[in-house]
KEKE-3310 file (N, C-alpha, C; in steps of 0.2 Angstrom, whole numbers, plus 5000, padded with zeros to 4 digits):
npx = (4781:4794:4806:4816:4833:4848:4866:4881:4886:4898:4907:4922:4932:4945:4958:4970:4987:4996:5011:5018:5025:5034:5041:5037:5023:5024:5031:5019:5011:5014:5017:5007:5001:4989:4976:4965:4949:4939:4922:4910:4909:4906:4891:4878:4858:4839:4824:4808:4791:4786:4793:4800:4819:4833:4847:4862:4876:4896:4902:4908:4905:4898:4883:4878:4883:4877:4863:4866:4867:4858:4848:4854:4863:4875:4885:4890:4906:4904:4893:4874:4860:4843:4828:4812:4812:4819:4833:4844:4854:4852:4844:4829:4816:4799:4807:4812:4802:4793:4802:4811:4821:4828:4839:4843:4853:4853:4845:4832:4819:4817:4825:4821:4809:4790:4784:4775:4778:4788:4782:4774:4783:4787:4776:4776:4789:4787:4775:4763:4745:4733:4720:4726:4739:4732:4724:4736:4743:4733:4733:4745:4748:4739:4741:4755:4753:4755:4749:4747:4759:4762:4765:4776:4791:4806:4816:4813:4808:4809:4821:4813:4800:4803:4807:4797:4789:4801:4800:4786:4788:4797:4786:4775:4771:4770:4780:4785:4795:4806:4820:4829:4841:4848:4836:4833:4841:4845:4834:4823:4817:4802:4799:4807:4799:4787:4790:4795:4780:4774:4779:4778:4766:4763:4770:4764:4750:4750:4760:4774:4788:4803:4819:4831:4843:4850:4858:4850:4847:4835:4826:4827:4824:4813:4804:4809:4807:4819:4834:4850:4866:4882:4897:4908:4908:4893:4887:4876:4862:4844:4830:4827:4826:4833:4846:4848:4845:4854:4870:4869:4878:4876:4869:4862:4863:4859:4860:4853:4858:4857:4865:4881:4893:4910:4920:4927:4922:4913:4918:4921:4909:4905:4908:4909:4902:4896:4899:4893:4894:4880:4872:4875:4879:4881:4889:4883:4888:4873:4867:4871:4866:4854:4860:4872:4864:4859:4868:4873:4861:4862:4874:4882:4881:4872:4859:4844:4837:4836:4838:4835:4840:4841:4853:4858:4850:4860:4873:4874:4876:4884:4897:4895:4901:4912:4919:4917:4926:4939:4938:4944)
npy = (5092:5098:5112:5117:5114:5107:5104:5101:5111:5126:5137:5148:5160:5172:5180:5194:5193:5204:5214:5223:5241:5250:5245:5230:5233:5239:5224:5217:5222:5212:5202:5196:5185:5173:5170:5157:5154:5143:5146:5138:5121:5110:5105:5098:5096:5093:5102:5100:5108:5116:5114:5116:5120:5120:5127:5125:5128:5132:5149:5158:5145:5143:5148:5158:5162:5153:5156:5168:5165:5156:5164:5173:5182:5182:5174:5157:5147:5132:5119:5118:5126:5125:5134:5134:5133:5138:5148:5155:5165:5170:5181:5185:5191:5187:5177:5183:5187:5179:5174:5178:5187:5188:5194:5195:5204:5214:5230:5232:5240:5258:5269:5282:5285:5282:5267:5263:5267:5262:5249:5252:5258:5242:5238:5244:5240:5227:5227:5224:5221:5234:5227:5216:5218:5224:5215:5205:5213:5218:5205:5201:5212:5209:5196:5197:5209:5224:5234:5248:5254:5257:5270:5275:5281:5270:5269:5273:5262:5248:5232:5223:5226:5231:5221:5211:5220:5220:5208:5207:5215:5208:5198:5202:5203:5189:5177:5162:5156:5158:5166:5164:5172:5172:5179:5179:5187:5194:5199:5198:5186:5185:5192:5183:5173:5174:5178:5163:5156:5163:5162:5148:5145:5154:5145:5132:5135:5142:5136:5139:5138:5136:5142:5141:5150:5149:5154:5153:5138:5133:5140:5130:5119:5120:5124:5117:5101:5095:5095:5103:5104:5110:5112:5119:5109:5098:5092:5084:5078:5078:5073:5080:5073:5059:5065:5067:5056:5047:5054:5059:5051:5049:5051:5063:5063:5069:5071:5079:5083:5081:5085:5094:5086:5081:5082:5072:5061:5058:5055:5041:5038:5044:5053:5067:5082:5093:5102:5104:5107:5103:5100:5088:5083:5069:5066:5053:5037:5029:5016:5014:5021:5021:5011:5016:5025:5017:5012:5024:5029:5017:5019:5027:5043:5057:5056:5067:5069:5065:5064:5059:5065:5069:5074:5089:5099:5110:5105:5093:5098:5104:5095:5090:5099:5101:5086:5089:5101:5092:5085:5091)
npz = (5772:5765:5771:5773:5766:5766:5761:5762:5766:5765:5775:5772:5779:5775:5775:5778:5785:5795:5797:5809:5805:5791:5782:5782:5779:5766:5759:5763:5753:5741:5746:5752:5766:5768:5778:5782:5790:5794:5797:5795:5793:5780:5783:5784:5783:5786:5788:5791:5786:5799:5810:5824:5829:5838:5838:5843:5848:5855:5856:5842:5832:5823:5821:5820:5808:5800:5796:5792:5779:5776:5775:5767:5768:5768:5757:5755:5755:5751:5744:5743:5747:5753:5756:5757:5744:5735:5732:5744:5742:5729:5730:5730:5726:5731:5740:5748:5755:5763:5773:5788:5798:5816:5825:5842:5847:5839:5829:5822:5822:5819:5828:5833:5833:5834:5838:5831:5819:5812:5810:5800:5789:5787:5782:5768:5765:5763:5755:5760:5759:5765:5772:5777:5784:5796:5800:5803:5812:5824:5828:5833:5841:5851:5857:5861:5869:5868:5866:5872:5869:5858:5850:5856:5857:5853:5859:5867:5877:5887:5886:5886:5880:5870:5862:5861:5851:5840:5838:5832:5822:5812:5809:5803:5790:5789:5790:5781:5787:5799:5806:5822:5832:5848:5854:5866:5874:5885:5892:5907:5917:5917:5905:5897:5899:5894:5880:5875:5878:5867:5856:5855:5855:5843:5835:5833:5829:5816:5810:5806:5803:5813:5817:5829:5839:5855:5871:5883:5889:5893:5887:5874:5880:5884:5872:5859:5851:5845:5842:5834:5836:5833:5828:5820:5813:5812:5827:5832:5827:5833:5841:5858:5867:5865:5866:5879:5883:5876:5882:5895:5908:5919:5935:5948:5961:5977:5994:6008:6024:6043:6049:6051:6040:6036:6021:6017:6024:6014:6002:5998:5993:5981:5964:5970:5963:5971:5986:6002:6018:6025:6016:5997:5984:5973:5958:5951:5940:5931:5933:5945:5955:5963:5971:5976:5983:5993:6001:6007:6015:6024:6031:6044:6043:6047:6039:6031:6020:6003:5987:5969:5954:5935:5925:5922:5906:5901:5906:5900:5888:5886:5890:5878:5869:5874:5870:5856:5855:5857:5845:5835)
capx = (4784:4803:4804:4824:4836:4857:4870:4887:4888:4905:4909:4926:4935:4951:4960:4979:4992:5000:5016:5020:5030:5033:5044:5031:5016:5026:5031:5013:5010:5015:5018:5003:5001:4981:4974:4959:4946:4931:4917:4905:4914:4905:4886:4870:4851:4834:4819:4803:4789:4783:4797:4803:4824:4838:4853:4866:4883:4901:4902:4912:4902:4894:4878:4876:4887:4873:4858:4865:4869:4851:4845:4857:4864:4882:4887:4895:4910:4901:4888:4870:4855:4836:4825:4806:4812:4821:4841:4844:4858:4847:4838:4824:4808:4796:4810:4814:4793:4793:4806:4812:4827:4828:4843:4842:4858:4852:4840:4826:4816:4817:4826:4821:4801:4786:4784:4770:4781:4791:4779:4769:4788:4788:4770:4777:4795:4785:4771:4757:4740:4729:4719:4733:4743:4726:4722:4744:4745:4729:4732:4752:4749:4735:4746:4763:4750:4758:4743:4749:4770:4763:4766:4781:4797:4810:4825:4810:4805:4811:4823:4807:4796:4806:4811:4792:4791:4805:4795:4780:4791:4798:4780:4768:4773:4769:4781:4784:4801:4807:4827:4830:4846:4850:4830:4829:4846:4849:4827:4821:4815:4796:4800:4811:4795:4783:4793:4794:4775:4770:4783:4775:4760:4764:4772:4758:4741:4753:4765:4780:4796:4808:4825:4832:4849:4852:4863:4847:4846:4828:4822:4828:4821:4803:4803:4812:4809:4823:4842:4856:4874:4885:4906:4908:4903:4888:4889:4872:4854:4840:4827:4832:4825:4837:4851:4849:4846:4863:4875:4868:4879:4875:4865:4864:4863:4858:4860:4854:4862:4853:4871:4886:4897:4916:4920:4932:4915:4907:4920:4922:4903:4907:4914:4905:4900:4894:4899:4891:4893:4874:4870:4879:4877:4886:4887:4884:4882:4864:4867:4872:4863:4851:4865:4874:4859:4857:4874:4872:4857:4863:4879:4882:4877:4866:4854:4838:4832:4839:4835:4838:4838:4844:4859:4855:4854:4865:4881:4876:4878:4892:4901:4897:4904:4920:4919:4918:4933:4943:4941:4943)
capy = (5095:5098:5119:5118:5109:5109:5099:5099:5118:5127:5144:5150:5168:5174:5186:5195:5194:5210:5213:5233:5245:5253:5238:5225:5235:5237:5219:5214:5222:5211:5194:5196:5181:5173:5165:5153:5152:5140:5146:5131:5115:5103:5104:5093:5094:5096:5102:5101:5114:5118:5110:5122:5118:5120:5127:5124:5129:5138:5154:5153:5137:5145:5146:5164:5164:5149:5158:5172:5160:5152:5174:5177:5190:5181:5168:5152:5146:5130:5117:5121:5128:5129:5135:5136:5131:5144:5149:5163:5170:5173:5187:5185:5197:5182:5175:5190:5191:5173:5173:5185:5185:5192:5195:5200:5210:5219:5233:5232:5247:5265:5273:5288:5283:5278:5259:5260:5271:5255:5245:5257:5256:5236:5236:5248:5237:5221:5227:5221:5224:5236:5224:5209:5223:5226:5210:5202:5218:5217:5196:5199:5216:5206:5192:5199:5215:5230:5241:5255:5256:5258:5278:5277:5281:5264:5271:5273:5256:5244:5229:5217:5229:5233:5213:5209:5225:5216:5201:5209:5216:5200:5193:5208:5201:5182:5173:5155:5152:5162:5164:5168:5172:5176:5182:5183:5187:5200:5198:5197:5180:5188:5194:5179:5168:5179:5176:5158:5156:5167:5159:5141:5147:5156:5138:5130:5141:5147:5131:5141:5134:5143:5140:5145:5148:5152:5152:5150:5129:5135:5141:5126:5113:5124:5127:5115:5094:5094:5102:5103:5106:5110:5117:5118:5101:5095:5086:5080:5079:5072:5075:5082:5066:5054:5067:5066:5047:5045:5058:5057:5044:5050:5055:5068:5061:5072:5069:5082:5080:5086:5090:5096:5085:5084:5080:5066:5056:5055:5054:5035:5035:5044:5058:5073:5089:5101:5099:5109:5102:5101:5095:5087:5081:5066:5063:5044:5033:5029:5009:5012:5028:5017:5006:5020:5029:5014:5011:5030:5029:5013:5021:5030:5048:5058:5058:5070:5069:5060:5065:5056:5069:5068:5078:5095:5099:5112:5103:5088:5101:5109:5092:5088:5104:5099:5083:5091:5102:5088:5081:5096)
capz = (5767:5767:5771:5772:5764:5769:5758:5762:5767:5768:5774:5773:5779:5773:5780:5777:5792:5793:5803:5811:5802:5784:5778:5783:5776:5758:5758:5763:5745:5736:5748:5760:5768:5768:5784:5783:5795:5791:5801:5796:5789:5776:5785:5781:5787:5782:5789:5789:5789:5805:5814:5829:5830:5843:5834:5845:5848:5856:5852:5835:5833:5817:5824:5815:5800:5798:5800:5786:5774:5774:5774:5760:5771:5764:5751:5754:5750:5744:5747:5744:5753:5747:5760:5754:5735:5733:5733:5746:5739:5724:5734:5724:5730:5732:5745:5755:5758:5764:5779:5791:5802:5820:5828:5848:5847:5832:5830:5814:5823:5821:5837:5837:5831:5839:5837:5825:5811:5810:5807:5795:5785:5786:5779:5764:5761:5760:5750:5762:5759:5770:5777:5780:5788:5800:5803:5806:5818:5829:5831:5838:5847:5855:5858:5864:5873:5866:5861:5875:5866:5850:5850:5862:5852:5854:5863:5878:5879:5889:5882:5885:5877:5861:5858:5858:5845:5835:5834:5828:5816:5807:5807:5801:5782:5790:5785:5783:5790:5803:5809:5829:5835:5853:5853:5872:5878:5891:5897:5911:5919:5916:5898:5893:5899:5889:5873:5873:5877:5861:5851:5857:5852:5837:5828:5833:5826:5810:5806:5804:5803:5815:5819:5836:5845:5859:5877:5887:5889:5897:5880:5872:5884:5883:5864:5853:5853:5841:5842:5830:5840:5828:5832:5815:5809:5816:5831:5833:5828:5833:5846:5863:5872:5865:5866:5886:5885:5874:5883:5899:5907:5927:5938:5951:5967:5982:6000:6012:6033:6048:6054:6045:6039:6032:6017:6019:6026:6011:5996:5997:5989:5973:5964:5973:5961:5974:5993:6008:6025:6027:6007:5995:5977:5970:5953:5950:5933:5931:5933:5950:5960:5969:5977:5983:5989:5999:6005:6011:6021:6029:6035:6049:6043:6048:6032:6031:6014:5998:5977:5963:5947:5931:5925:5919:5900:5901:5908:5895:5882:5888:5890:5871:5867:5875:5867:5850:5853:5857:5839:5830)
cpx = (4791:4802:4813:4830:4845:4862:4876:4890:4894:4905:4915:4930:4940:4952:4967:4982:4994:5002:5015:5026:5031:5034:5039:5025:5020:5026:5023:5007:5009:5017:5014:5002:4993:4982:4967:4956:4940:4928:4911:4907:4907:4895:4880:4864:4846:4830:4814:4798:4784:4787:4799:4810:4826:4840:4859:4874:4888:4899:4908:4911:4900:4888:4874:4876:4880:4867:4860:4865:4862:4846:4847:4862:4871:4883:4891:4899:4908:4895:4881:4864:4850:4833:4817:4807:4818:4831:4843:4847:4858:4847:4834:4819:4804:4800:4809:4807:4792:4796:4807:4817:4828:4832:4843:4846:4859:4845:4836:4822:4820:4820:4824:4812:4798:4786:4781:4774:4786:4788:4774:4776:4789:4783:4774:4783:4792:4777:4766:4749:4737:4724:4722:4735:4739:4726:4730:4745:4742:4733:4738:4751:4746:4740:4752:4758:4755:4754:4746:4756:4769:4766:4769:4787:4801:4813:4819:4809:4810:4813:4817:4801:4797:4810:4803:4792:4794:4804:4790:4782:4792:4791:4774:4768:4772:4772:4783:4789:4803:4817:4828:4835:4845:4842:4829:4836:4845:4840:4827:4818:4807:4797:4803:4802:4790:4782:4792:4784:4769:4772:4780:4769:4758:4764:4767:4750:4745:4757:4770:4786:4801:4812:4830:4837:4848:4854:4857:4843:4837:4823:4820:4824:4812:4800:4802:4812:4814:4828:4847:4861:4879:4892:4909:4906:4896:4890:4885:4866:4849:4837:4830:4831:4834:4844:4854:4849:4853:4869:4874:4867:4876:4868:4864:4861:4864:4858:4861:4856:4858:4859:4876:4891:4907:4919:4922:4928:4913:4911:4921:4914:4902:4911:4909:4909:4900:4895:4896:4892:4886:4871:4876:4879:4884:4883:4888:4882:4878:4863:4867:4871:4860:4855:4869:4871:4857:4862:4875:4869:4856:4869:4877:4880:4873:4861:4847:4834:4838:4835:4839:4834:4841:4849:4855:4856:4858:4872:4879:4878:4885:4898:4902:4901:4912:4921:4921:4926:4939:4946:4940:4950)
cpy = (5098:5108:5122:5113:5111:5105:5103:5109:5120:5135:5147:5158:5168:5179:5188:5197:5199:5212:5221:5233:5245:5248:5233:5227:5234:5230:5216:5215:5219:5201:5194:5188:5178:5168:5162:5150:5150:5141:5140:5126:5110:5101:5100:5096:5097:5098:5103:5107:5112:5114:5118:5119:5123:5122:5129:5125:5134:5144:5154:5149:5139:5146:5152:5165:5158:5152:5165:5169:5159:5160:5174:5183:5189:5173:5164:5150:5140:5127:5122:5120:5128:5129:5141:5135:5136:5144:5155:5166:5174:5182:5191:5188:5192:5178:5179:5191:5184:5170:5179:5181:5192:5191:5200:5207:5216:5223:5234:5240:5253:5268:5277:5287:5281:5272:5258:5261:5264:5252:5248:5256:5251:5235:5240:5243:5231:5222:5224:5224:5225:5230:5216:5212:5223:5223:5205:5207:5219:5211:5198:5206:5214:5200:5193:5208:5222:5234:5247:5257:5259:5265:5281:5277:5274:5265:5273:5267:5251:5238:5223:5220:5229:5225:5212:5215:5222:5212:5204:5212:5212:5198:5196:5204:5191:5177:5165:5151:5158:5159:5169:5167:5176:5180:5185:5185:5192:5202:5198:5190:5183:5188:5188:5173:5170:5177:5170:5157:5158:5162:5151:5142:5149:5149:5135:5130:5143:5141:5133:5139:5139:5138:5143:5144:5154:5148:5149:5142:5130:5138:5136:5120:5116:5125:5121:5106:5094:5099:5097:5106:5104:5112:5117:5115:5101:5091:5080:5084:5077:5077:5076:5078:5062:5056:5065:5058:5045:5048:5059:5052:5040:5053:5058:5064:5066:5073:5077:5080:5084:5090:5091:5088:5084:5079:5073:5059:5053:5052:5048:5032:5036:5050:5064:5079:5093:5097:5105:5103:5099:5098:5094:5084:5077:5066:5053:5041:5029:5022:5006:5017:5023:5011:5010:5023:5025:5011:5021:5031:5022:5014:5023:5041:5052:5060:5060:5067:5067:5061:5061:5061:5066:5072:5083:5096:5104:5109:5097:5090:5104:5103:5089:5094:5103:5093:5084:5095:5099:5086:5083:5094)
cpz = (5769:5765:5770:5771:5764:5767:5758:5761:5768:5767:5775:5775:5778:5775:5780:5785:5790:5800:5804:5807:5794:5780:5776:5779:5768:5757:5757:5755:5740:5738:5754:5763:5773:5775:5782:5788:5794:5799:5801:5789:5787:5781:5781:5788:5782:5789:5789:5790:5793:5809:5817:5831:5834:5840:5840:5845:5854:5853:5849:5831:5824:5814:5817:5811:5797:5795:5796:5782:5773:5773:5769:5762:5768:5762:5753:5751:5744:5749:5742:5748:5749:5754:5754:5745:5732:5737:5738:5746:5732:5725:5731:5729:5733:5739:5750:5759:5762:5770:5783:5798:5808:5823:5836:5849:5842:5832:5823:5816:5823:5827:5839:5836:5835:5833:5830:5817:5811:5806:5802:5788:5784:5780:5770:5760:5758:5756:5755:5762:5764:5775:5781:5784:5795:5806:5807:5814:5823:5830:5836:5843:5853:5861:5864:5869:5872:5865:5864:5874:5863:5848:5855:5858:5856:5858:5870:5881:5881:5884:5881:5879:5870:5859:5856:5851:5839:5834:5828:5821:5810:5807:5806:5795:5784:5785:5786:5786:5796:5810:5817:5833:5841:5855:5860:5878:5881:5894:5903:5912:5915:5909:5895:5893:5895:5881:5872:5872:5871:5855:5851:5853:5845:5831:5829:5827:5819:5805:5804:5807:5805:5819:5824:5838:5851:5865:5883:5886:5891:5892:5875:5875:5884:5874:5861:5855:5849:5842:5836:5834:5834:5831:5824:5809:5813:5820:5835:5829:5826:5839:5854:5868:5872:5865:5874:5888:5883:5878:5891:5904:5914:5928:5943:5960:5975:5990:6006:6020:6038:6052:6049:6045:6035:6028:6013:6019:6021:6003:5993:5993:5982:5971:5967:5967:5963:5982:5996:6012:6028:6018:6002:5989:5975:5962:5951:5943:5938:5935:5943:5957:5965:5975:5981:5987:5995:6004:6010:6017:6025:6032:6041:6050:6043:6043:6034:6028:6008:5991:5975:5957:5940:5928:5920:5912:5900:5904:5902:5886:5882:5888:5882:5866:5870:5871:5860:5850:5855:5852:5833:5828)
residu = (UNK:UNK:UNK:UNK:UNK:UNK:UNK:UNK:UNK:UNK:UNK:UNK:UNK:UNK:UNK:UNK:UNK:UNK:UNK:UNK:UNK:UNK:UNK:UNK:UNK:UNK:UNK:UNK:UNK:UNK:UNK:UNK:UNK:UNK:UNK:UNK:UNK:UNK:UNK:UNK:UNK:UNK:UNK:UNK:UNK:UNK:UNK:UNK:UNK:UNK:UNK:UNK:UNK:UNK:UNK:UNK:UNK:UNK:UNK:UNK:UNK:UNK:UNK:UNK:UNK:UNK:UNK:UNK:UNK:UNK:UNK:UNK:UNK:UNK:UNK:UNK:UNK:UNK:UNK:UNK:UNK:UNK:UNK:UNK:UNK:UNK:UNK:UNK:UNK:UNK:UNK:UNK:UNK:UNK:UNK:UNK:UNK:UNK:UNK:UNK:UNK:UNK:UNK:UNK:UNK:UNK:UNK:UNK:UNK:UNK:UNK:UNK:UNK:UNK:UNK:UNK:UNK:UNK:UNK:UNK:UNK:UNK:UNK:UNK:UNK:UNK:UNK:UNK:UNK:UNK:UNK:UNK:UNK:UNK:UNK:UNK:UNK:UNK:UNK:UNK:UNK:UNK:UNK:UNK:UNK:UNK:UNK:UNK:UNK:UNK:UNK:UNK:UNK:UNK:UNK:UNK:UNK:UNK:UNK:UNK:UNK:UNK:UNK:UNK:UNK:UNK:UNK:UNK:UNK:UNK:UNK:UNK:UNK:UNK:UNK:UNK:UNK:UNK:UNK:UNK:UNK:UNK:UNK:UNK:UNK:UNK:UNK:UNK:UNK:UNK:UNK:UNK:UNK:UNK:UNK:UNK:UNK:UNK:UNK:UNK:UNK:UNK:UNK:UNK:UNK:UNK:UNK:UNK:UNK:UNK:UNK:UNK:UNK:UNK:UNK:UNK:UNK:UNK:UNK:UNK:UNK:UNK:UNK:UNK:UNK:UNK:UNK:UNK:UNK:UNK:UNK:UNK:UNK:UNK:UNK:UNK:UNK:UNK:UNK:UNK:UNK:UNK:UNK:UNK:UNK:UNK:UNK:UNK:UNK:UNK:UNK:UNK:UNK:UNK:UNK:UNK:UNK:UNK:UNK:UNK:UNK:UNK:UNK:UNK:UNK:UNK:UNK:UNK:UNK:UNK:UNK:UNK:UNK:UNK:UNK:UNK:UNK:UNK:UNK:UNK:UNK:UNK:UNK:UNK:UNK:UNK:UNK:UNK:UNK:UNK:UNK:UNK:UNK:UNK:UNK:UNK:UNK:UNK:UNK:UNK:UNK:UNK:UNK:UNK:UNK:UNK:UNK:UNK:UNK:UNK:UNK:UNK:UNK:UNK:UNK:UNK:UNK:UNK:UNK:UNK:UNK:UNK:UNK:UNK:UNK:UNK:UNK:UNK)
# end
């Protein structure tokens, strides 16, 4: 069942130039002069429900302005969106009970409150009855292990503490799409692995349809079989398999030395990414790693040990991002 639907979305910002001084402001009165800044140009996608996606991009990319637009938070210039049947620039009651949209750099809780008077105020906004409320608030405090926060004001809680919190928030009201921007930015390695684990677990057992940016590629590669990379346009989307089989042309060749060597020695075998005089990583296309690895350890060098990896998804998303703003 199709949960989000995306034709030919356009969001435009305007905006007046304005020079210094008295002249320049009067004139701007009456000859302002507009700027146009498309933040997301002419986009298409669907998804379905219980898809867990990627949404990819630059910063500037659209990733956000995207991700209010399908909230309602602001109206496109054109194009239409239905997510769950519905228009979300409507902002019909029936919608608003049905999604929920969390923002890492944005606060939903209370600062000055203990935890629980939040969510005692969600249960109240979204009309939730006493025993759903009960029963949504045992399963994730379980879950996400908060019971001993609940009655600790926010502004004490640690940033891992009060993002779980801010889950629990969005998903007391259970709803069936769910938007995550930046969810585990500025965590802990512990806290950020925490998050995903739930969140894995959550689409799973619930089948909610959530759409996920963000900077760490480590969220991405754990989360999401499916990304969207967008720079405006869309610049892909499909499964993050065939994105690594299409876009990744090389692969990472490793060559540790039992003695130091100088660099001069080894650059006749490719293009070297990363030199140490004891290890040294060539980048090779794929067609042809094995030949070099074997022209290496037949040379004269002193080879210890020898990888073949496959190129990291963060530099093949970083190179399609450079791609993309080439053929803007």
């Amino acid at each position: 069942m199709e949960a989000i639907n995306v034709e030919k979305l356009n969001k435009v910002y305007v905006s007046h130039k304005k020079q210094p001084g008295v002249l320049a402001g009067i004139r701007n009165l009456f000859y302002a002069e507009t700027i146009e800044t498309k933040a997301v140009d002419d986009i298409s996608f669907k998804i379905e429900e219980g898809e867990f996606v990627g949404f990819l991009g630059p910063n500037g990319a659209g990733k956000t302005t995207t991700l209010k637009m399908l909230s309602g938070i602001i109206k496109p210039t054109g194009g239409e969106v239905s997510v769950l049947g519905y228009d979300p620039w409507e902002r019909k009651n029936e919608y608003k009970k049905q999604f929920a949209l969390l923002m890492g750099q944005k606060n939903q809780l209370w600062w000055d409150l203990p935890v629980m008077e939040s969510f005692l105020l969600n249960k109240k906004i979204y009309d939730i009855p006493d025993a759903d409320f009960k029963e949504s608030l045992d399963e994730l405090v379980t879950l996400l292990d908060v019971s001993k926060i609940l009655d600790i004001q926010v502004r004490k809680l640690s940033l891992g503490e009060r993002m779980k919190c801010e889950l629990i928030a969005s998903l007391l009201h259970r709803p069936k799409v769910l938007f995550l921007d930046e969810p585990t930015i500025g965590l802990d390695v512990i806290a950020q692995k925490s998050m995903r684990d739930f969140l894995v677990r959550y689409n799973k057992e619930k089948k909610i349809t959530i759409i996920l940016t963000s900077h760490y590629m480590e969220d991405i590669e754990r989360l999401c079989e499916r990304i969207i990379i967008i720079n405006q346009k869309i610049f892909y989307d499909g499964p993050l398999k065939e994105l690594v089989d299409k876009y990744a042309k090389n692969k990472l060749l490793t060559i540790t030395f039992e003695n130091a060597v100088e660099r001069k020695d080894i650059e006749g075998f490719g293009e070297v990414s990363d030199f140490d005089p004891i290890k040294v990583t060539f980048k090779i296309p794929k067609a042809g790693v094995r030949n070099v690895a074997k022209d290496i350890l037949s040379s004269d060098l002193p080879v210890d040990d020898i990888m073949i990896d496959e190129m990291d998804i963060e530099n093949i998303i970083r190179n399609i991002f450079e791609k993309s703003n080439e053929v803007k």
